[in-house]
C-alpha positions in Angstrom: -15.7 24.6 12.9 -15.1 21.3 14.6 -11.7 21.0 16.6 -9.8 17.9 16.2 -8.8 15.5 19.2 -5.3 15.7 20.0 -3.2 12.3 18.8 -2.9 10.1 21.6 0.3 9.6 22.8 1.6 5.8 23.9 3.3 5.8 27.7 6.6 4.4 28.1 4.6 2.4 31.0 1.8 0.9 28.8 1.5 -2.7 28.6 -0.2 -1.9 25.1 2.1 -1.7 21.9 2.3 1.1 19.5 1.1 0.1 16.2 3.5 -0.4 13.8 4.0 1.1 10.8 3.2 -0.7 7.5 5.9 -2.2 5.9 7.3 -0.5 2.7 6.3 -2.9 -0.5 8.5 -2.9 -3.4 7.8 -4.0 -6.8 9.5 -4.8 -10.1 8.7 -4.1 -13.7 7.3 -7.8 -14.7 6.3 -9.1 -11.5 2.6 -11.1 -11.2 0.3 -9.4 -8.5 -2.8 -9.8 -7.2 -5.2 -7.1 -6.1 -8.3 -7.6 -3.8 -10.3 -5.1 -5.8 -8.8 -5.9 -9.6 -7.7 -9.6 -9.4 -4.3 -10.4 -11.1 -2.0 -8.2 -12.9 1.3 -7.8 -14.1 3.2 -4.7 -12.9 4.3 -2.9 -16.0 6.5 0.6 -14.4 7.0 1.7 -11.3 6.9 5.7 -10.6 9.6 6.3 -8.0 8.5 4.3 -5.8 5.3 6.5 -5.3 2.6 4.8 -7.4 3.4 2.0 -10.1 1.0 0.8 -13.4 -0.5 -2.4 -13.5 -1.9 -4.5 -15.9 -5.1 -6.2 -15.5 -5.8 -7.5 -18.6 -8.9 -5.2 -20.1 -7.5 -2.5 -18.1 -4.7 -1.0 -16.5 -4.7 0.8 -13.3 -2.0 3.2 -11.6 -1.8 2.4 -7.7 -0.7 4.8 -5.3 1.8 4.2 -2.1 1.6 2.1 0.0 0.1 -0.2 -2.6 -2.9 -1.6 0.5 -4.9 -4.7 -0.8 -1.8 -5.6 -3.4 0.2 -8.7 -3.0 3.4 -10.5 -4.6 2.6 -14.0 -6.3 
């Protein structure tokens, strides 16, 4: 059994900055997306705010939070 490295912690002294978390992307019933894997889509319903459905034209996917390689048109 492997043990795992401790998280590293960021020192108030550091010159370095913390990374920052991602920022939350929200998305509308209707809205025009593009996706670096799929190519453009229409978003057709959003779950909650933890995955949404997206038309792609052939095919539609469901996209999970936090929605990486997706972008607003």
């Amino acid at each position: 059994m492997m043990k795992r490295p401790a998280p590293r912690r960021q020192l108030s002294t550091s010159p370095f900055t913390v990374p920052a978390a991602p920022v939350a992307k929200h998305f509308d019933p209707g809205e025009r997306v593009s996706h670096d894997r799929y190519g453009l889509g229409k978003v057709i319903g959003v779950e909650d705010e933890t995955a949404m459905l997206v038309d792609f034209g052939s095919y539609k996917v469901r996209i999970l939070n936090p929605y990486t390689g997706l972008h607003k048109l």
